[in-house]
Residue frames relative to the residue before (quaternion, step in Angstrom):
aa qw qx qy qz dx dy dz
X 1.0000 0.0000 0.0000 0.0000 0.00 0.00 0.00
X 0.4226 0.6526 -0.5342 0.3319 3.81 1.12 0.33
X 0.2464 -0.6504 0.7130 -0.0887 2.68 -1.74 1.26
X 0.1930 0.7358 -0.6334 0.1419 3.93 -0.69 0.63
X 0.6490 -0.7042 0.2461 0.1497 2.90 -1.31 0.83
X 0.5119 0.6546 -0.2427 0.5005 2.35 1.96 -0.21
X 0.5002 0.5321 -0.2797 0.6233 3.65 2.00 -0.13
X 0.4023 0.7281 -0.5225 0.1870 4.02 0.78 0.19
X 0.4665 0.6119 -0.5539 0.3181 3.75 0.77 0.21
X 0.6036 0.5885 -0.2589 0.4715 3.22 1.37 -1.62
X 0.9221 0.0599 -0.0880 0.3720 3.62 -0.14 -0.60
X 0.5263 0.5851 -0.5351 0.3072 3.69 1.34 -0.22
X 0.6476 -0.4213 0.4288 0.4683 4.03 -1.27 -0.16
X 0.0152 -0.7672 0.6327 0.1046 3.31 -0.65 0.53
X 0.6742 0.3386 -0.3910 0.5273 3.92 0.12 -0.24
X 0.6793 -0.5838 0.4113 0.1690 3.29 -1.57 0.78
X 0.4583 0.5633 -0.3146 0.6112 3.54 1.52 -0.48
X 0.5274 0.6856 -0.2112 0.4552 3.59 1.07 -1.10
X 0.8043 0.3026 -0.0718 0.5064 3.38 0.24 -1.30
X 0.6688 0.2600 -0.4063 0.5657 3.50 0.58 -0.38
X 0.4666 0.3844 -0.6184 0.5020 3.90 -0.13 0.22
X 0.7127 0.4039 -0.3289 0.4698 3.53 -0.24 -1.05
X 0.6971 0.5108 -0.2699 0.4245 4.07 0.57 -0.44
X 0.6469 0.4238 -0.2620 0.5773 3.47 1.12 -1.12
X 0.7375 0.4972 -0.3052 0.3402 3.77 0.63 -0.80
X 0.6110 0.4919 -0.3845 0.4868 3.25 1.50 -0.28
X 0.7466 0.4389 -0.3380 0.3684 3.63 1.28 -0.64
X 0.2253 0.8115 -0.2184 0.4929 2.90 1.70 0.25
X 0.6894 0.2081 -0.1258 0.6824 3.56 0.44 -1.42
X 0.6222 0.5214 -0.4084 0.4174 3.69 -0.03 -1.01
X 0.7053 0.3578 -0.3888 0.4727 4.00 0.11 -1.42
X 0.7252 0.4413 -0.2885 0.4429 3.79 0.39 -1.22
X 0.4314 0.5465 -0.4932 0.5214 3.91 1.01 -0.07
X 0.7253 0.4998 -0.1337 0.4541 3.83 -0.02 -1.58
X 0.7372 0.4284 -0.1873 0.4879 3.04 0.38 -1.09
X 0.7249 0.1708 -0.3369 0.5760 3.87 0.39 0.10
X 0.6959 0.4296 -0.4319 0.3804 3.81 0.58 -0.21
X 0.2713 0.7352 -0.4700 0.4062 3.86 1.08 0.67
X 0.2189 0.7708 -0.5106 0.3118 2.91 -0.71 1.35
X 0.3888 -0.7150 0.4830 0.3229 3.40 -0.77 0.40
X 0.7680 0.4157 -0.1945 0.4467 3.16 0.60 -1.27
X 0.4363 -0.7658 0.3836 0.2759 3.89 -0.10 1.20
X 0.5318 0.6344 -0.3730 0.4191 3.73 1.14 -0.45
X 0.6621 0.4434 -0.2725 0.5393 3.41 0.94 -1.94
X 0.5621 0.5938 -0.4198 0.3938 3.90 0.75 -0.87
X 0.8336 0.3438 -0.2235 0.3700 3.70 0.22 -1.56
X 0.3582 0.8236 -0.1879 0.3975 3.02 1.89 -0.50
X 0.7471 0.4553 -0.0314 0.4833 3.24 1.13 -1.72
X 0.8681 0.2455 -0.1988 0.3829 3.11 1.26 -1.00
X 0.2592 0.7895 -0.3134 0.4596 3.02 1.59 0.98
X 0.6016 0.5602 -0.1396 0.5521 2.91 2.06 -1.51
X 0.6144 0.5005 -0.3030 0.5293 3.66 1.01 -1.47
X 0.8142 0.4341 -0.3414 0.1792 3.33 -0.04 -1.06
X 0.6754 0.4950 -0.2968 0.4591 3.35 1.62 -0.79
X 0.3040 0.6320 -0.4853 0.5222 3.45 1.59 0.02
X 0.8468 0.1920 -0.2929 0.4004 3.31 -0.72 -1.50
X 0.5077 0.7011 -0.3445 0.3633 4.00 0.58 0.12
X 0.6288 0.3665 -0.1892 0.6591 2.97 1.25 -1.42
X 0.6843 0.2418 -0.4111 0.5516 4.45 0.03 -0.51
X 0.2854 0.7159 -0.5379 0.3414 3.72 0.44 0.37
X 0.8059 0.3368 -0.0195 0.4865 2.55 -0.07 -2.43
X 0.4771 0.5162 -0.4757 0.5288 4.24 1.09 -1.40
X 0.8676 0.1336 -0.3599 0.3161 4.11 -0.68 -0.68
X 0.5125 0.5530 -0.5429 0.3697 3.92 0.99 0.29
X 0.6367 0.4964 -0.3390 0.4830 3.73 1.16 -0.62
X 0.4557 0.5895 -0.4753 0.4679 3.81 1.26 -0.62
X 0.8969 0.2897 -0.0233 0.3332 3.58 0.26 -1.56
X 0.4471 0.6006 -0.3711 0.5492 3.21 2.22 0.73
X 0.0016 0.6724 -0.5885 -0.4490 3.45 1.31 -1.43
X 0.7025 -0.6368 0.1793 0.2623 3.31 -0.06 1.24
X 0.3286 0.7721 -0.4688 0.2758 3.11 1.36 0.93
X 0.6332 -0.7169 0.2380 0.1689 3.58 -0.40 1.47
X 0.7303 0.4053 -0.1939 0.5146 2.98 1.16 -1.32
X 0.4596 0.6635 -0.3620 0.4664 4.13 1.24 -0.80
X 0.6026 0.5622 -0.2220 0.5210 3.55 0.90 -2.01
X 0.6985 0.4938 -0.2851 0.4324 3.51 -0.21 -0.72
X 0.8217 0.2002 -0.1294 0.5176 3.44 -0.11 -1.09
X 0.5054 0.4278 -0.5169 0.5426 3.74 0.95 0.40
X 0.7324 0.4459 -0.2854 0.4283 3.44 0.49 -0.62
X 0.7201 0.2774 -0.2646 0.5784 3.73 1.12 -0.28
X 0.3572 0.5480 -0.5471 0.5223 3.84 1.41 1.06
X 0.7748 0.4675 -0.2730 0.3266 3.55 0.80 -1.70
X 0.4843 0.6186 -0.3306 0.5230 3.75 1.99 -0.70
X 0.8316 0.2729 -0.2290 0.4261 3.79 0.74 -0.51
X 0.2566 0.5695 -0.3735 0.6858 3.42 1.79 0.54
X 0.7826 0.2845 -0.2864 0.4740 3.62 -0.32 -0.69
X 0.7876 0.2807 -0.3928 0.3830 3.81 0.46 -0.76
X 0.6091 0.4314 -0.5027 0.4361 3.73 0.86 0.37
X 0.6763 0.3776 -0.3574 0.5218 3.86 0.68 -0.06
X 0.8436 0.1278 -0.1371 0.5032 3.56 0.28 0.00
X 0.0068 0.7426 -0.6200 0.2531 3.14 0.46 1.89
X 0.4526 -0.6900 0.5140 0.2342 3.86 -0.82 0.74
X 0.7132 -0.4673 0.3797 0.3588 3.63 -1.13 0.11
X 0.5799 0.6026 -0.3312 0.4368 3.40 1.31 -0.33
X 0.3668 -0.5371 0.5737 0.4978 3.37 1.02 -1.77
X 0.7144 0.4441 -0.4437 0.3090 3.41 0.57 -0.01
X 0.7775 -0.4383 0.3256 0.3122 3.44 -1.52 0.80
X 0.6962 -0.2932 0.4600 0.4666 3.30 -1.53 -0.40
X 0.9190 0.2148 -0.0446 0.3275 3.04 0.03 -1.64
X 0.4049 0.4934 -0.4842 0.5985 3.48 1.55 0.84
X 0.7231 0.4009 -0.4145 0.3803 3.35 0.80 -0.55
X 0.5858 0.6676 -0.2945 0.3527 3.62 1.05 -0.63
X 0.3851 0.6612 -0.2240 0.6036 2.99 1.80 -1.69
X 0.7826 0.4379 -0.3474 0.2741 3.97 -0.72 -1.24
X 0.7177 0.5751 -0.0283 0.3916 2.75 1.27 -1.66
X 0.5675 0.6350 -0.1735 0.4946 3.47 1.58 -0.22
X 0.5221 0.6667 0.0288 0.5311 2.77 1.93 -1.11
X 0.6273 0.4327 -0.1651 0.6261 3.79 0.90 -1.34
């Protein structure tokens, strides 16, 4: 079940219809992310997205177990494929990873 990025022919979008699904759905989560964590008051704000994030965490994990059949050990390493997927596509301006960036941010 390994996946690496270095395997993106096999599973990245390749047709253009492809990519914009895969574009609109991200702006999609992002606009509807923002868009309920508005707020004046920064508390009710951080408050909110505290709420979003363990949401999308928890249907995260609910559609990796859909497409594990809840087999424990599959679940795992799909989930720690999608953690190393994410820190080579969505390196920050710095160079640092997801989870250096995530790490930093914990920190502030």
């Amino acid at each position: 079940m390994s996946i690496h990025h270095t395997d993106q022919l096999d599973w990245a979008p390749k047709k253009s219809k492809d990519i914009q699904s895969l574009q609109k759905f991200q702006k999609n989560i992002a606009s509807s992310l923002l868009q309920y964590t508005e707020d004046e008051d920064e508390n009710k704000t951080n408050s909110k997205l505290v709420s979003a994030l363990l949401f999308m965490l928890h249907i995260s994990s609910e559609i990796v177990k859909s497409f594990t059949y809840g087999d424990e050990t599959d679940t795992k390493e799909l989930l720690d494929e999608a953690i190393t997927e994410a820190n080579f596509a969505y390196k920050n301006r710095d160079g640092l990873d997801l989870t250096d960036t995530l790490n930093k941010a914990k920190m502030n």
